[in-house]
Each structure stands twice: as structure tokens, then as C-alpha cells.
N, C-alpha and C positions, 0 to 999 in steps of 0.2 A: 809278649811277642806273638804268643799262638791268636790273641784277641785280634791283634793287628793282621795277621794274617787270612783270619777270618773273615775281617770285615772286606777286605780284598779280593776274598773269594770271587763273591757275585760280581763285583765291578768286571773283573780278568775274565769270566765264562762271558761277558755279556760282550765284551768287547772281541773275544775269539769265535763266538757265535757272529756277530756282526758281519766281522770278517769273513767266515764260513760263508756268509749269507751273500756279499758282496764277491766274492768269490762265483760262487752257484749263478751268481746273474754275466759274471764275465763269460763262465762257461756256456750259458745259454743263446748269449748273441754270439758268441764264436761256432757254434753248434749249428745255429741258421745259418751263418754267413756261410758256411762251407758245403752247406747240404743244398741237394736240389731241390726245383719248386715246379709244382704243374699250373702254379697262376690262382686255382681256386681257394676259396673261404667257405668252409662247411660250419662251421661252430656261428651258434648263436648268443652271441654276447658273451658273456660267460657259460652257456651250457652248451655243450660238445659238441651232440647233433641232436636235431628234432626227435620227438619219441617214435615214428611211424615211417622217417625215410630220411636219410642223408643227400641234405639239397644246399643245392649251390647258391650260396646267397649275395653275390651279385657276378655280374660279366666281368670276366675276361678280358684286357686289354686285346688278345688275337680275336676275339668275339669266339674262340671255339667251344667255350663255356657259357650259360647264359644264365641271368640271374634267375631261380625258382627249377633248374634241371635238378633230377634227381637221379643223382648216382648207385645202378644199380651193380655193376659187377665192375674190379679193374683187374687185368689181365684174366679175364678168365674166374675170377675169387668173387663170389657174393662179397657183398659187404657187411650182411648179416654174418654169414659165416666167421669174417674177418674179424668183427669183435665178440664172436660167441666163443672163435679157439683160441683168439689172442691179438691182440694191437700190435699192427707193426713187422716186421719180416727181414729178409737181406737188402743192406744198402743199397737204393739206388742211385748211378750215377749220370752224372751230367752229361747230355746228349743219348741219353737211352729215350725210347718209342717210347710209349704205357698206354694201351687198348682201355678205352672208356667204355663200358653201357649204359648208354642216359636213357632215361623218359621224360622226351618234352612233348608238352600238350598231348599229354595219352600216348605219344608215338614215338616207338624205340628209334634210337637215333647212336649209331658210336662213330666214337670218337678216337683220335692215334693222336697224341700230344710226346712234343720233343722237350724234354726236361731243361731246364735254363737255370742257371744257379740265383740265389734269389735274391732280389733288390735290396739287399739291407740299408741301403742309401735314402730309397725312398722312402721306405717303411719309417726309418729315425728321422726324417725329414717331417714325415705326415704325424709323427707324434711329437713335436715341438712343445705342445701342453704339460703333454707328460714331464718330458724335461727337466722345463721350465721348473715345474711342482717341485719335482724331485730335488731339482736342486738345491731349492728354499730350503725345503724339508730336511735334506742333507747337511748341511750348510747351518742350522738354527741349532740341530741333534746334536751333534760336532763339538762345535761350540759351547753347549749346553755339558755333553760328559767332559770334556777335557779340563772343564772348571770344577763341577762337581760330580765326580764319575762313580760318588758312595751316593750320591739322592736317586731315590728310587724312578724321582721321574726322569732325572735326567737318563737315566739305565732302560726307561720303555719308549724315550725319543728315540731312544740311535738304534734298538733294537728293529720302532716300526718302520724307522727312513729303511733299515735297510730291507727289509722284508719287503718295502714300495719297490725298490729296483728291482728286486729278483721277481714279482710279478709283472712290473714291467718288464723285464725283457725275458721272460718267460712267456707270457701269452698274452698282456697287453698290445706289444706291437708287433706281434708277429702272433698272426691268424692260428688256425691248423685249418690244413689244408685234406685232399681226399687222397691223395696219396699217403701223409702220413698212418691212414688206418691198415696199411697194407704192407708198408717199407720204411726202413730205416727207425728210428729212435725219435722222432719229432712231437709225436702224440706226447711221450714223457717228457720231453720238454713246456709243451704246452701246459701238460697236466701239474709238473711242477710248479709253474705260473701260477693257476686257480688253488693249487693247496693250500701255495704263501699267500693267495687272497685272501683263505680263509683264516689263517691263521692272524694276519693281518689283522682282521677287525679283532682279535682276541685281545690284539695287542694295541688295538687303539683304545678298547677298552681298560686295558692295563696301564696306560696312561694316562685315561680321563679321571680312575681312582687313586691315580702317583700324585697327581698333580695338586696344591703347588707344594701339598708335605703329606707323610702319613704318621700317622697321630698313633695308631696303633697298629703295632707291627704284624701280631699276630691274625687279626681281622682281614688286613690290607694281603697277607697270604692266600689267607682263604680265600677271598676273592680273586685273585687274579689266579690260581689257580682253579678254581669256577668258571673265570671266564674262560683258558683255552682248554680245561676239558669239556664244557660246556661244548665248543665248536667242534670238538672233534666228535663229540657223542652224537649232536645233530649229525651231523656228515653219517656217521655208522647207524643211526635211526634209517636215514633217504634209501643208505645201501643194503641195508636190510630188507626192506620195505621192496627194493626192488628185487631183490634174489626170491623173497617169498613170494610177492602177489602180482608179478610182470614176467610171464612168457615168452613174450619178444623177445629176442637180443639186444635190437636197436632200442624200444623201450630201456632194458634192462641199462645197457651205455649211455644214454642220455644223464639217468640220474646218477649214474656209482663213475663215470668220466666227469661229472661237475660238483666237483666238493664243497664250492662256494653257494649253492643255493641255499640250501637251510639258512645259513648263516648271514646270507646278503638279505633274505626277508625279515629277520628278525634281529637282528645285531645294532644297526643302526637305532632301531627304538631302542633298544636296552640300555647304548651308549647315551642318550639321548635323556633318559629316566635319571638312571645316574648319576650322569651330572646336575641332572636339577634338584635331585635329592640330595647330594652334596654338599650342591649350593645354599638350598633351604636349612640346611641341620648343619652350618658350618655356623661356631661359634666366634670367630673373628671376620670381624666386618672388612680387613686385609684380604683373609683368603676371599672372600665373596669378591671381592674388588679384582681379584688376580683370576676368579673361576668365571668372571662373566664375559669373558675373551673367550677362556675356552670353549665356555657352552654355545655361543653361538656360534665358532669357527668349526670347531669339533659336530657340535650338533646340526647347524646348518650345514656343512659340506655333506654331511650323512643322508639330511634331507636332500638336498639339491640332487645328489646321484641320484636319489632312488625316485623323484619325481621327474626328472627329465630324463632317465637313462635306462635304469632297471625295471623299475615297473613299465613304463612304458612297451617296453620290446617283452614285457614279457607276456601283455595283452593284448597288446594291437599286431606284435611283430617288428616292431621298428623302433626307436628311440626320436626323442622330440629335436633333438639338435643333434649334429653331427656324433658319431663315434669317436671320432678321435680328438674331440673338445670332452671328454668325460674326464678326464684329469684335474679340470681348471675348475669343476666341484668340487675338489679338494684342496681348491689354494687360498679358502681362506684359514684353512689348518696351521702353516707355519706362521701366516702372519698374527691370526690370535695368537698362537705360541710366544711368538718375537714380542707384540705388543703389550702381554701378559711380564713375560721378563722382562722388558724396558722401563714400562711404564709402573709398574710395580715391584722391582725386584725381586722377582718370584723367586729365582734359583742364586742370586749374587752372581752375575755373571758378566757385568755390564761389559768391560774391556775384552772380553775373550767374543763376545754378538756383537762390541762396535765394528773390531774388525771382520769379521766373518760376515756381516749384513754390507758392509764397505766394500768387499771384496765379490761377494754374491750376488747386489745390488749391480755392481759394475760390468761383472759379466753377462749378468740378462740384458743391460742395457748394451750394453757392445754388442751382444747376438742381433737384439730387434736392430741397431741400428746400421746393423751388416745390412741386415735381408730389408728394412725397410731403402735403404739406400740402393743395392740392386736391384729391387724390386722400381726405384725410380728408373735407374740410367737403363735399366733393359725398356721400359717405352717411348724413353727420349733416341734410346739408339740401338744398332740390330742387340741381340740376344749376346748378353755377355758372357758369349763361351769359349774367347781366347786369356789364355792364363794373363796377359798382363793387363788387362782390362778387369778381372778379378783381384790383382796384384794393386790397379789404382783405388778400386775401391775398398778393398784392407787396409792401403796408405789412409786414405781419407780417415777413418776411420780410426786409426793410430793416433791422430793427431789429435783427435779430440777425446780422448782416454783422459789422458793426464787431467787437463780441463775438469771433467766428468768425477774423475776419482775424489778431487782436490773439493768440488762441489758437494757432493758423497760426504764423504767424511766432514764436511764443516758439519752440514744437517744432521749428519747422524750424530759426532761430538756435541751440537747443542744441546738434543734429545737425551742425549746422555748424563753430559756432563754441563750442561749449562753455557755459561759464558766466560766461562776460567780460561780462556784465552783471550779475552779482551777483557782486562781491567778497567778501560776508561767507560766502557758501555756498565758494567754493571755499577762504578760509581755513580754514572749518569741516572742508572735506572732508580738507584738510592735518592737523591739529590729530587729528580720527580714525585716519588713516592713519599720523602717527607715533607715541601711544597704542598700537597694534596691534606694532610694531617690539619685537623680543625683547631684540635686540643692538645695540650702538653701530653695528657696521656696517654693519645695516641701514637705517639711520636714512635718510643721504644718496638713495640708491638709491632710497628710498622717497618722498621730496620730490622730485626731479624726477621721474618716473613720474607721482602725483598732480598736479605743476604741467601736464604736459603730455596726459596723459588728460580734465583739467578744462576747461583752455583749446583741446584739439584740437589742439597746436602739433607740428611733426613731429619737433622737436629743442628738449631742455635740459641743461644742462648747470649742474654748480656748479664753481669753479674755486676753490681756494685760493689766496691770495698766500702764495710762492716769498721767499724768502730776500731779502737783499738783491742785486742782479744774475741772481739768477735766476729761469726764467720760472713762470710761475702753474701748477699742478697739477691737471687734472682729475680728481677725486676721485670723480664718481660723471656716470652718462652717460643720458640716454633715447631713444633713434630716432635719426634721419639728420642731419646739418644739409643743409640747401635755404637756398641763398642765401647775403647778408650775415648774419652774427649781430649779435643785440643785447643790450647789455652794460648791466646795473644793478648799481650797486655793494651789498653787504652789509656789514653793520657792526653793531659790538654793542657796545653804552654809550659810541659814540662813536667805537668803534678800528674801521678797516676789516681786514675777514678773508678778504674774496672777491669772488666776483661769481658774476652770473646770467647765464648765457648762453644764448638763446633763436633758434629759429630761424622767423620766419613760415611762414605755411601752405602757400606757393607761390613758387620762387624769382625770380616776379616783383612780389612782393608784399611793404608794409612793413608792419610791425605799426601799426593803428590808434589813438588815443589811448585808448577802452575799454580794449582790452589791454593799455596801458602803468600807466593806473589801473592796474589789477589786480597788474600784477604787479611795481607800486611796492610796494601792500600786502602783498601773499604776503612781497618782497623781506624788508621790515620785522619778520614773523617768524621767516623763515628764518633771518634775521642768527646766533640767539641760537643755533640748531639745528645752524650750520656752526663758530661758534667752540668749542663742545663738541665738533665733530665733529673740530676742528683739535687742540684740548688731548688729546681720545685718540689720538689719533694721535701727538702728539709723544709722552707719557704710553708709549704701546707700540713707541717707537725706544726709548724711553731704556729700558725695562724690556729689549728685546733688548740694545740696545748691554752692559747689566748682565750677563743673563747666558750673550751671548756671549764678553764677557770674562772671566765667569768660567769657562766650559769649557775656554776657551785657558790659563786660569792651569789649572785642574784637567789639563789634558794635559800642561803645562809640569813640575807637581808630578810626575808620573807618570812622565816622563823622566827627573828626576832623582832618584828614588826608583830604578827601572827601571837604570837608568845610572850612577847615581854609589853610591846609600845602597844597594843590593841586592849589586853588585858588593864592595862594601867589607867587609860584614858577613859573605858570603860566606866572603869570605879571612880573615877573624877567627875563624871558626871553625873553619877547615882548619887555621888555626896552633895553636888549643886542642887541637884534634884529635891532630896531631904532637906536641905537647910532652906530651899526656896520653898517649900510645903511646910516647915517649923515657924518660918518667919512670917508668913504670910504672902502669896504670889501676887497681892493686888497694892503692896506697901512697895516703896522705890526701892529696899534694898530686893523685895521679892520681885520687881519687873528685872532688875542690874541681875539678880542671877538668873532668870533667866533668859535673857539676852546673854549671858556667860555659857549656857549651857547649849543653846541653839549654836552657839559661834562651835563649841568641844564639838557636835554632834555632827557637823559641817566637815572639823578637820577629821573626826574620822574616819567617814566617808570618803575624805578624799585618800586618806592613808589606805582605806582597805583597794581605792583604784587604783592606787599607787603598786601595791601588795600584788597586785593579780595582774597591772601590768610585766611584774618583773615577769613573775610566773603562775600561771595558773594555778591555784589549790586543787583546782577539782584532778589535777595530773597525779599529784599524791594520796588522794584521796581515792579516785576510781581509777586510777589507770588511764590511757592514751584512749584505748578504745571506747570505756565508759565515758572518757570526757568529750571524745567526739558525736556519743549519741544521746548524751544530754543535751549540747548544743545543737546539734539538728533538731531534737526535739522540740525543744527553746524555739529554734527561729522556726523553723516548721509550724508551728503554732500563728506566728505573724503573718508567713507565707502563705496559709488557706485561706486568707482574705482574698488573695493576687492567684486564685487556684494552684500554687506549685505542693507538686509532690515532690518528696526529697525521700530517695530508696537508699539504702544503705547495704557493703556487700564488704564486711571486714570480719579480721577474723576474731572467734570466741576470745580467743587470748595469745596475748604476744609475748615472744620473749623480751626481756629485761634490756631496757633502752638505756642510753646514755642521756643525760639530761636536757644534752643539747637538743637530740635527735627530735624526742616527741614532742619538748615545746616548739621547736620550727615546725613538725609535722602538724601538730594539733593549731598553730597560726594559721600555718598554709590552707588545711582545709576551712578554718573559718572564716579566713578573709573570700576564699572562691564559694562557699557560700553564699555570705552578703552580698558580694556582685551579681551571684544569680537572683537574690530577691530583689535586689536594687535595680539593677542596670536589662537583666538578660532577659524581661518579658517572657522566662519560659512557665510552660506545661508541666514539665519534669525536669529530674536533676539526679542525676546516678553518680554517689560516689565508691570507690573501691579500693582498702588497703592491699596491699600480700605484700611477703618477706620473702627474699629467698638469701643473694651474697646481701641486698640493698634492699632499704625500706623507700618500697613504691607508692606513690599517690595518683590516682588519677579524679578528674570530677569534670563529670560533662552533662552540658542543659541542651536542649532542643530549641532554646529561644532565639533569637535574632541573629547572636555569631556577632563576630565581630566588625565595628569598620574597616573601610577598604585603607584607611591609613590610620589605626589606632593611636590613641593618645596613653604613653606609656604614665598614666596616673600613679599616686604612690601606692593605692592597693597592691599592682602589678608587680611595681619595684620594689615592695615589701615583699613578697613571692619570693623571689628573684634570688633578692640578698638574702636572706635564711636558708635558701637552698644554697647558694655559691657558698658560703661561708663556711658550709660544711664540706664543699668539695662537689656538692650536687651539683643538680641543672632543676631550672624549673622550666618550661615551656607552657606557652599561651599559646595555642593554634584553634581553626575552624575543624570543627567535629567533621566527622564523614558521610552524616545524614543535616547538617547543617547543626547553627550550634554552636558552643563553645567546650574547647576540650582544653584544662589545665591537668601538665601530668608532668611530676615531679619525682627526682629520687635522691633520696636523701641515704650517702653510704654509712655502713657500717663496718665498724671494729673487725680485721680479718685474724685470722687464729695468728698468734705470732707478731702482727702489727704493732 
């Protein structure tokens, strides 16, 4: 019990911390929304104010402000002074005066500005981007803990989504302004925005090391605790640095008001390193597959801010693209994320991000297609600033939700889950896919592949029924099994022949009744596809069992030909021999024997062609390999009249062939020999064994190549048939450099077969 509650620990802090965090960002737009505002933007980017003078960095809608003024005194208060004894003062309220001292162009200039409370309408209007992000990001996090709320990565999603809001609406969308150095509490507002910035990348970091598992728990600690003390050290390096070697005030505020510098120059590269070391020193080719989303979303957003945003403003003064498009640098973040989980199951979450992407999906798209649709009817007609004119275009807009959502969810349930809602498509898809199948063997192979490319399933399998007493036979396989399998029986006009074996999509996870439809009906055609699949099969034991038998009777003949009838006839004709040399060879009985002994000498010559037609000797005598480089020697010999070289590239020694295997192999390459000395007018001639499941042949000349409509002669069809017989294939094609390329594979015996 106390384990269980342990392990619950971290999930519960992470999720009351979240909330903390979500909380703190409510507080912060409530906090603007009620306080007053003098119009200006002093902070630069993320850094507070300039090190040398607090300037206005652009105009003022009243123009009372002007972009590059520099604010030296308000009510009477330096500004130095103001953050040398402290940030900040009594509330001011709305409709109060406040006495500016400016320097524009060298020349003192004040200003009496009447406080306005402050647009928070436009501000979250003009940060759309952010939003947008946020949403995703929220929306993926969510998702992600709610399914698995003990994975570490899921626990540094929802931590950074929420750490995104509270700087956003801490200082992302709401400036600081020059009033806040002087009144009310708004600078802490600000200031809490950039802290959660900084802590922010700790924690992006903290998820680029979560992610998509941690392997070791204790390392994966230390780390992420490196990483946010790491950010916080930087920050108290900057702050230090400025309390000892900056006598300025304003200096000194610039850097101990911006907690995010250190950590915005160098965080992103660190993130960025990480993950590519991850990725390089990750020993499953899964995680690699699930970490190359991240590193580019992760690592490019990182880059993308800091080359269009950050660095920018912080050399030149300004950033390369809008300010308030910096968010949309970070929106390829969730969608790696999402892409990472979908596409690979990184976290098992599929159903918990179908909805969640369905529903997130739907309200971005509802947003854009509010505002791009008012954005039409306000040029078609005046300015749509009466409520029912905003009212039609909601209506509009209402109407095509349903539509949209309905659309939504099919793509994303395909994505997901395949086509387990349309049964007759993925029969169909079945149905094309064995159509396309050349050979019987491909047949199997090809039907689970389509069942489980269709349905998204991570494992299928067909299984033969096995003998009686013995077990069932995996005949053809696709992906991993995850989990319990699930078994549907196959059968064909009633007899069963198999079964379907299937593995769900997560191995916490059963297959749903949709997918059992489905793959009743798949089941139902498959039946006829595996008892075919079972009758060649047996169909090619019994053609080997044939004519493995009959090699072994043809080597049996050979020995007793070889052994008994060779030996015999031998000695019959050494006795002709003597008795025609006793009797005299020039007397008619000595011409009668030998004309007896020429006829013996005839027939045994023709018994030893006989002999080595069945089977070669020289196979038992030197092996495949040796008999092959006898014979090239052999013909090689007649071939340097016709200049051919004949290279050879096999190996020192082979394992232990079947009888059948090497005399077809040792045929095949003699007969594509003699075609090359005969027929192929080549130069050269390369032949080359290797084994690996199957004994490979290939042999290819440089000579003429073949005609443009070959005549299949019986050299060809002798190839052909001693490969087919055994199950092989022999091919005759045009080499690649011109030429003739014969390449054949003759199978071998599988462990178990």
C-alpha cells in the first residue's frame, strides 16, 4: 500500500503544482485587467529596461509618448532612484494625472498623462499566437497525464503547458510599462512572467530527457534536477555579477529584473545537444523513431525563437518578424509531441489525443473561421459593430461546426485507428492487395500486412492448424505482439484451417467490438486464402518429399553402378583381354574377342554417362564448391581459345546440403557456363555463391545479352525446372552493364521445417 502510494506521490505534486501554476496565470490577467495603464512599453523583449536609461519603446496611441523617449522622472521620483530603493509604490487609480519627465532629442519635454484602465481585450486579441500554441500544448499535456499520469514525460508535459500560460499572461501579453516602476504591484506581475520563462526552459528540458521513457531512474533525476538548478544558478551568476561590478541602478535592474537571459542564450542549445545525444545513444530503433518529432519540434522551435526573435532584438534592437507572432516558434512543439504519440505510440494514449486533438483541432478552427469570416463581411459591409450582425456571424459559423467536427474525427479515427469503421473498405483493400501477389508465397505475408496497416494493429499473425497433437504453425507474421493476443478461428466451407491472431494497439488495451466486426469479416475471406495457402504447402512437402527421394534412389543407383556393375564389367573385360592375348589376337577366335571387348568397353562408358548423369561423383568426392571449380577449370581451359575469363567468388566451404540442393545448384551453374562459352561471345564471366536463409547463384558475362525475343531452348528450361522443383526461382535477365545475368535461389531446410 505504502508502494502504491508512493508512486502517486509525484503524479499528485505535479498535478497541484500545475494547478498552482494555472491558478498564478488567472491571477495575473485579473491583476492587469483591474489595474491602470499609462499606454507605454519600457521592457525590451524579455529584459526589463535598457542598462543606461528607461525608453519608451514605441508610441502611444494619444502620440503623448513617443517611441525612443526616455523616461527620466514620474511624479517628481527619478527612475534611478525608483529601482535603487525599490519597484513599485501606492496603487494608482484610474483617472489619476501622473507627471512625466522625458528626453526627446536631447530636449526635456513633460508630460501629464490621465491613467485609463488597460485594454486587455486588445492585448489577448493581438496575442492570438500565443493562444493558438497554448492551446495545442495544453490540450496534447492533458491528454497525455490523464492516460498515463506515473510516465515521467507525461508529468513534464503538463507541468510545461502550464508554466507556458503563467508567462504568458504574466509578461508575454501584457508589456511593463513606466508607471509600473513606481506604483502598484505590476512590475511582479511581469517579473513573475520571465521567472516562469526561465524556469520554463528547465522544464522543456525536463521533457526532452522524459521523453518517450526513462530507462534509468536514478540518472534521469540527476538530470532534471541539473537542469532547473542549472537555470536558477545562471540567473544568480547575472545577479551577482550585477550587485558586484554595476554601479548603476538602471544597469544593476536591467539584469537582476530579467531572470530569463542567461538561460534564453544557452538553454535552447543545451536542449537541442540532448536530444541529439539521446537520439544517437538510444538503443531501440522505436525510441529513435518516436525522438525524431521531438528533436526537430523541440529543437527547431528553440532555434526558430532565438533566430528570429531573441538574438535578433538583442543586437540590432528589434526582432526580424512581428513580436507578437513569437509564439508560433513554438508550435511545432505540440504537434511533434502529438505526432510522436500518434504515429508511434509513444505514451499509449491513442483514444484519450483522439479526442482531445478532435476537440482542439475544432476550436482553432472555429476561432480562424469566426475572425476570418468577419474579417470578410466587415469589407463587404460597414464595420460589424452591432451585436446582431456579430450574432449572424456566430450563427454562420454554428452551422458548420457539426460538419467540421464530424470531418475531424473521421481523419483523426483513421490516423488512429485505421478503418475499423468501414469494414467493406478494408475487405476491399485485402481483395487489391492479394490481386497484386505474383506467387503463392506471397499471398499470406501480404494479408496480414494489409489487416494490420488497415486496422493500425501492431501485430497479426495467421496460424495454421498443426497435425494432430501438434502445435499450430505460424505461417506468415506482421509487427510485434503488445499484450494478450486475440484469436478468431478461420475456416473454409465449413472445415477449420487456422486462425487470426491479433495483437491491440496498446498492451493495456482490449480490442474494441468495431474491431472485432471487422475482423470477423476480414476473418471470413481470409478462410479461403489460408486453405489454399495450406494445400500448397502440403502440395510442396510432397513434391520435395518426391524428389528428395528420388535423388537419394539416384545416388543409391550410382553406388551400385559405381561399386558393384563398374567393378564387374571392369574384370570382364581384363579376362577378354588375357584369353584374346593367350589365344592369339590375329586367330578369329582372338579378332571375336576382341571385337567382344571393344563392344564391354563401349557399354561402360556409356554406364559411367549414365552414372554421372544421375549424379555427379565429383559432388561426393570434392564437395559443391570443389566440383564447381573443377568445372570451371575444365571449361576455362576450352574458353581461352574464345579469350573468356571465368572469375569465381564462392565460398571456402559450405554447410551440409541436401542432395537435391547441390546437384541442381552444381547443374545450374554448368549449364550458364556453357552458354556463356557457346552462345554469349563474352570477354568475362563472374560467377558467385553465398548462403544466408537460401542457397544463392548468380552468373553474369559482358557478352551480347540476350535477344530482344529469346528463344526459351532447353538449356534455359533445364535452369528453370531444377530451381522450381525445389521451390526456387531461376531468372534469366539482361545484366546492368549489358550482358547476361542468370540468378537463382535454391531454398533451404528452415530450423523446425
Amino acid at each position: 500500500m505504502s508502494d502504491l502510494a508512493g508512486a502517486w506521490r509525484v503524479p499528485a505534486a505535479c498535478l497541484v503544482l500545475a494547478f498552482a501554476l494555472l491558478a498564478a496565470s488567472g491571477w495575473c490577467v485579473l491583476s492587469r485587467a483591474t489595474s491602470p495603464s499609462d499606454g507605454t512599453v519600457i521592457n525590451i523583449g524579455d529584459q526589463a529596461v535598457s542598462s543606461r536609461a528607461v525608453v519608451v519603446q514605441k508610441t502611444t496611441d494619444d502620440g503623448l509618448f513617443r517611441a525612443g523617449d526616455e523616461v527620466v522622472s514620474i511624479n517628481g521620483t527619478p527612475v534611478r532612484d525608483a529601482v535603487r530603493d525599490g519597484i513599485g509604490g501606492p496603487q494608482a487609480e484610474v483617472g489619476d494625472v501622473v507627471r512625466y519627465e522625458l528626453r526627446r532629442d536631447g530636449q526635456r519635454v513633460d508630460v501629464e498623462k490621465t491613467l485609463t484602465l488597460y485594454p486587455i481585450m486588445d492585448a489577448v486579441g493581438k496575442n492570438w499566437p500565443t493562444l493558438l500554441v497554448l492551446a495545442l500544448i495544453l490540450i496534447v499535456a492533458a491528454g497525455a497525464f490523464t492516460a498515463r499520469p506515473t510516465d515521467p514525460a507525461a508529468q513534464a508535459a503538463l507541468l510545461t503547458s502550464a508554466l507556458s500560460f503563467i508567462t504568458s499572461s504574466g509578461s508575454t501579453h501584457f508589456q511593463l510599462e513606466a508607471l509600473d516602476l513606481v506604483a502598484g504591484g505590476q512590475f511582479w506581475r511581469w517579473y513573475t512572467g520571465e521567472f516562469s520563462f526561465m524556469v520554463l526552459w528547465a522544464a522543456t528540458l525536463h521533457m526532452a530527457i522524459a521523453f518517450p521513457a526513462v530507462y534509468n531512474k536514478s540518472v534521469f533525476r540527476k538530470q532534471v534536477t541539473a537542469g532547473y538548478v542549472g537555470a536558477l544558478l545562471l540567473y544568480g551568476l547575472m545577479a551577482l555579477y550585477a550587485w558586484q561590478f554595476i554601479d548603476d541602478p538602471l544597469g544593476q535592474f536591467s539584469l537582476i529584473g530579467s531572470p530569463v537571459l542567461p538561460v534564453l542564450y544557452s538553454y535552447p542549445l543545451i536542449i537541442l545537444i540532448a536530444l541529439i545525444l539521446r537520439y544517437r545513444t538510444a538503443q531501440d530503433e522505436l525510441d529513435r523513431l518516436r525522438m525524431r518529432w521531438v528533436v526537430w519540434s523541440l529543437g527547431g522551435g528553440a532555434l526558430l525563437y532565438s533566430a528570429f526573435f531573441a538574438v535578433p532584438e538583442a543586437i540590432i534592437g528589434r526582432t526580424l518578424l512581428p513580436s507578437e507572432l513569437h509564439t508560433l516558434a513554438f508550435l511545432p512543439v505540440p504537434i511533434g509531441v502529438a505526432a510522436a504519440i500518434l504515429r508511434y505510440r509513444a505514451l499509449n494514449i491513442e483514444v484519450v489525443v483522439s479526442r482531445s486533438l478532435v476537440y482542439g483541432a475544432l476550436s482553432a478552427g472555429t476561432i480562424g473561421l469566426y475572425i476570418g469570416l468577419v474579417s470578410l463581411l466587415s469589407l463587404l459591409f460597414p464595420p460589424l459593430d452591432e451585436l446582431w450582425q456579430q450574432a449572424a456571424a456566430a450563427a454562420c459559423v454554428a452551422v458548420l461546426v457539426q460538419p467540421l467536427r464530424s470531418r475531424l474525427q473521421a481523419l483523426i479515427n483513421k490516423r488512429l485507428f485505421g478503418d475499423s469503421h468501414d469494414p467493406y473498405r478494408v475487405v476491399s483493400a485485402l481483395a487489391a492487395r492479394l490481386e497484386e501477389t505474383r506467387t503463392p508465397n506471397e499471398t499470406l505475408p501480404a494479408l496480414v500486412e494489409t489487416i494490420g496497416s488497415a486496422l493500425r494493429l501492431p501485430y497479426v499473425a495467421i496460424e495454421i492448424l498443426g497435425s494432430a497433437g501438434s502445435p499450430n504453425e505460424h505461417v506468415a507474421t506482421f509487427g510485434e505482439p503488445t499484450g494478450e493476443l486475440f484469436r478468431l478461428p478461420l475456416s473454409y466451407q465449413g472445415e477449420p484451417v487456422g486462425q487470426l491472431a491479433v495483437a491491440p494497439r496498446t498492451s493495456r488495451e482490449v480490442l474494441g467490438r468495431r474491431d472485432r466486426l471487422v475482423l470477423a469479416e476480414v476473418a471470413r475471406h481470409a478462410g479461403a486464402a489460408v486453405y489454399t495457402a495450406r494445400l500448397t504447402r502440403d502440395l510442396r512437402r510432397s513434391r520435395d518429399n518426391v524428389v528428395q527421394a528420388r535423388e537419394e534412389e539416384r545416388r543409391r543407383l550410382l553406388h551400385d553402378l559405381h561399386d558393384g556393375v563398374g567393378p564387374t564389367l571392369a574384370a570382364i573385360s581384363l579376362g577378354l583381354h588375357a584369353c584374346r592375348k593367350a589365344i592369339g589376337p590375329a586367330s578369329t577366335q582372338g579378332e571375336l574377342l576382341g571385337t567382344l571387348q571393344e563392344e564391354l568397353d563401349g557399354a561402360i562408358n556409356e554406364i559411367r554417362r549414365l552414372a554421372h548423369g544421375l549424379r555427379p561423383p565429383e559432388l561426393d568426392r570434392i564437395g559443391l564448391v570443389g566440383a564447381i571449380r573443377a568445372y570451371a577449370k575444365a571449361i576455362s581451359t576450352r574458353a581461352d581459345e574464345r579469350g573468356v575469363t571465368i572469375k569465381l567468388d564462392v565460398p571456402i566451404s559450405m554447410p551440409r546440403l541436401p542432395a537435391t540442393v547441390d546437384v541442381a545448384a552444381y547443374r545450374i551453374v554448368s549449364e550458364a557456363l556453357t552458354n556463356v562459352t557457346r552462345h554469349a561471345a563474352a570477354r568475362s564471366c563472374a560467377v558467385r555463391l553465398w548462403v544466408d536463409d537460401d542457397l544463392h547463384i548468380e552468373v553474369v558475362d559482358d557478352g551480347i545479352g540476350l535477344p530482344e525475343q529469346p528463344a526459351s531452348g532447353v538449356g534455359l528450361w533445364s535452369m528453370r525446372e531444377r530451381a522450381t522443383e525445389l521451390g526456387g526461382d531461376c531468372v534469366v535477365s539482361a545484366g546492368n552493364g549489358g550482358g547476361t545475368k542468370v540468378r537463382a535461389t535454391l531454398p533451404l531446410p528452415k530450423e523446425g521445417g
